[in-house]
Steps between C-alpha positions, in 0.01 A plus 500: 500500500615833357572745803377833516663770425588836648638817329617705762594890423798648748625824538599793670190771510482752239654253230243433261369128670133622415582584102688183510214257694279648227666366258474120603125556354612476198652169537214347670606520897202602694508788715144392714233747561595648848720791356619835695337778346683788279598745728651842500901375472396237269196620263508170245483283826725325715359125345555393894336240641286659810505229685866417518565871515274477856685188603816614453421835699392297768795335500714784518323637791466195703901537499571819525590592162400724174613496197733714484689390782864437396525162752501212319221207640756255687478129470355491898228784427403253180484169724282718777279624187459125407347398844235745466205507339644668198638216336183317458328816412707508201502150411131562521494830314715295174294239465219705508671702205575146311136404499408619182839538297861334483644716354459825792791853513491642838679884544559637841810726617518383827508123377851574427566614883298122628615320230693255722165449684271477188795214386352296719145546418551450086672162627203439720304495220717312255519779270708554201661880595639669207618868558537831351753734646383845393794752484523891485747760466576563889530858406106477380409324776622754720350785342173323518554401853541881526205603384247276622648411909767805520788223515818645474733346246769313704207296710327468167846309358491340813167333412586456185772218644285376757267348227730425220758338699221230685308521159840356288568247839192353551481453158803337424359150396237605386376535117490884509522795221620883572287731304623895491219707463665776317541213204203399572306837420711537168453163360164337714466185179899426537488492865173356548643221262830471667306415815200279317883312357664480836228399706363237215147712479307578180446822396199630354571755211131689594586488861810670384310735323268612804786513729662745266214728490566462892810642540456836560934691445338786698507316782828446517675845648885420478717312283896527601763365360775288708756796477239665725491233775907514462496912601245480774700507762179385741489147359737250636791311325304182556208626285704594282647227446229293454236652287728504206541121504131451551419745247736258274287205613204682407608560132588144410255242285610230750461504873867668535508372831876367551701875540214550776521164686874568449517798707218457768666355793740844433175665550375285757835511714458893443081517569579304841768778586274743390198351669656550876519847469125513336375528899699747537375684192098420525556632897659808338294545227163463727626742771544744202152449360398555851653787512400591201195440592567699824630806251223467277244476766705856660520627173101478446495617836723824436277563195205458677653767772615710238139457348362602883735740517408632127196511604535678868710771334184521216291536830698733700503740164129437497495605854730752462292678223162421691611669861637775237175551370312394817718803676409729217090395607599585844656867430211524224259400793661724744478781291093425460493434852658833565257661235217323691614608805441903399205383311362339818580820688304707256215250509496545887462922503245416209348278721505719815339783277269264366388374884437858584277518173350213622416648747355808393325275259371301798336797668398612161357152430299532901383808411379381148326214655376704767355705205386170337323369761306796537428519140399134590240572741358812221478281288311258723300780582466600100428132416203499752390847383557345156270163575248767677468643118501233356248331733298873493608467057339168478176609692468778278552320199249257621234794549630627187441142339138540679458843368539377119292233543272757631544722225533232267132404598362903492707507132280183427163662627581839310540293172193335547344836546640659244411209309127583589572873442588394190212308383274757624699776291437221196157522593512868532677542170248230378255714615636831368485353143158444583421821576762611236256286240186595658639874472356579138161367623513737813634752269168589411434572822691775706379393796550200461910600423479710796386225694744265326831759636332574871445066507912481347661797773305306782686178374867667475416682836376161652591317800679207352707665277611707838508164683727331294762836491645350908565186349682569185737715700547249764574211230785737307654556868519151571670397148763756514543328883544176351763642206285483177679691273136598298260533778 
């Protein structure tokens, strides 16, 4: 039965390991579905797996360690690792990964820092490890380093050696390619091909393709040369010294392994000299990011004094300008004050001369109601008087009202007599044209005219006609009394 195989991507942070895990796509090693999102350092994504990532972190933490700590994990802090529940965690975690391919690439930085652990766990699970050494310019790394955790350059070199060196060791007997990812992003098909070769993997010409159109050159910020490493006078000899051959393993069609299996236990014998003074230089370099920490923490302080202070002085002008202008109010306000002062004295003679018309208006004001109130009781008096008239008025127009019906009555009784004065005048005229016709019969007769005239002056001189004189007096008296305007 075939055993399963592992491609396993090492490298020092900031080296390309994510461009170069996404490249085993395209010759059919599965990455699993549990990847680290893109983030802000790494924007085409880190191609991670998340849960590896978390187990490694734990184990980190459970000992002490980060990952950019320069101590190397010792052979006793592996075996302690390997009686906890980490080691069948992982085992667990593998198989897990195996379930549905045979073929799986795992990429995680700090692999490279536990990789004597993990050892034990690929053997655990009878797997066929294959690796991929990812190398950088140490210059580039340190630049990057730079920019995205403030590293300064020597730790940064420092690193650098601290996952090479264990990388190349570990690796020894191994089947095991170096990629340099500066080749890497100038000719993606040859190197993805040099690795599909080395690693006896078939490469997909479409995959190759698509992870083309993935590279993005932007992304990559720095490209030195090794004259460069050679002047910075930062980097150490031992760097140096190394990257050069790597970079020479890097560029060959076969694995190019010997010249770096030749000089590793140099490098070794060198690392473990190095690697008793790495205490030393992680206690040094963490007492200087504490104070650093200390200095940037006083730092923000100081600004936010000299913001406080900014802002006091700000104040105290503000002040400064108000108790100005407040002190202006004041003499602007003692000045009115003054000016009411004079005013108020004025108002107070005004008022004294105004109390002393008051009170010539007061005994003005008694007399005048004095006068008032005996105008009151007149005019009591004049209303009574004035209700005796009008009670004595409306008696007399009642006898007045009497008197016209009176009159009214007589004025009746006169009409009807002259009414019957009339008709007897119509009888009297009736009877003068009687006489007046019987006239030329008496005319005959002289005696009989004389009779006629004696009979007519005994009728104008008669008693009625001198009866009825009173009354038609009387009746033109009472219609001129009543207003008739043709009596």
């Amino acid at each position: 039965m075939q055993a399963k195989r592992l491609i396993l991507v090492l490298g020092m942070h900031r080296s390309g390991t994510s461009a170069i895990t996404r490249g085993l796509q395209a010759m059919g090693v599965s990455l699993g579905d549990r990847l680290l999102p893109p983030g802000g350092d790494n924007p085409t994504g880190y191609w991670e797996d998340r849960d590896v990532f978390q187990l490694n972190v734990d184990i980190l933490d459970s000992i002490g360690a980060t990952w950019d700590d320069l101590i190397p994990i010792t052979l006793d802090r592996v075996e302690a690792l390997k009686s906890t529940d980490f080691l069948p965690r992982a085992i667990d975690l593998l198989q897990h990964k195996f379930l549905t391919a045979e073929l799986v690439g795992i990429k995680e930085p700090r692999l490279t820092k536990l990789l004597p652990f993990w050892i034990h766990v690929f053997r655990a699970c009878n797997l066929q490890t294959d690796y991929i050494i990812a190398i950088r310019h140490p210059l580039s790394v340190a630049k990057s380093l730079a920019v995205r955790n403030a590293l300064p350059p020597d730790r940064s070199y420092l690193l650098w050696l601290t996952h090479i060196i264990p990388s190349l060791s570990e690796t020894q007997t191994a089947r095991r390619v170096l990629v340099d990812y500066d080749r890497l992003m100038q000719t993606p098909n040859r190197e993805l091909q040099r690795i599909a070769n080395l690693l006896d993997l078939t490469l997909d010409p479409r995959q190759v393709q698509s992870y083309e159109l993935f590279l993005d050159a932007a992304l990559r910020h720095t490209l030195f040369t090794l004259n460069d490493l050679l002047l910075d006078t930062s980097c150490p000899s031992m760097v140096q010294e190394i990257y050069p051959l790597l970079l020479d393993s890097a560029s060959t069609a076969n694995d190019g392994d010997s010249a770096i299996k030749a000089h590793l236990p140099k490098w070794l014998q060198q690392y473990y000299t190095l690697a008793t003074f790495l205490p030393l230089c992680d206690r040094s370099y963490n007492e200087q990011a504490a104070l650093n920490q200390r200095l940037a923490f006083l730092s923000e302080r100081c600004t936010t004094i000299d913001q406080a202070l900014h802002q006091a002085t700000a104040q105290i002008a503000t002040f400064r300008q108000s108790l100005a202008a407040t002190e202006e109010r004041i003499s602007f306000q003692d000045r009115a004050l003054f000016d009411r002062d004079a005013q108020l004295s004025a108002l107070r003679t005004i008022a004294a001369d105004g109390r002393a018309v008051n009170a010539s208006l007061d005994r003005s004001l008694s007399e005048r109601e004095d006068q008032i109130l005996s105008l009151q009781h007149a005019l009591a008096a004049r209303e009574d008087a004035i209700e005796d008239a009008a009670k004595a008025l409306r008696e007399r127009e009642a006898n007045i009202a009497n008197l016209a019906r009176g009159l009214q009555s007589a004025a009746s009784q006169i009409d009807r007599l002259i009414e019957d004065t009339t008709e007897k005048d119509w009888h009297t005229n009736s009877l003068t044209q009687t006489i007046s016709d019987r006239s030329d019969a008496l005319a005959k007769c002289q005696q009989i005219n004389n009779t006629l005239e004696t009979t007519l002056s005994r009728m104008t001189a008669s008693a009625s006609w001198r009866f009825t004189a009173p009354f038609r007096v009387v009746k033109l008296l009472i219609l001129r009394l009543l207003g008739d305007p043709h009596p």
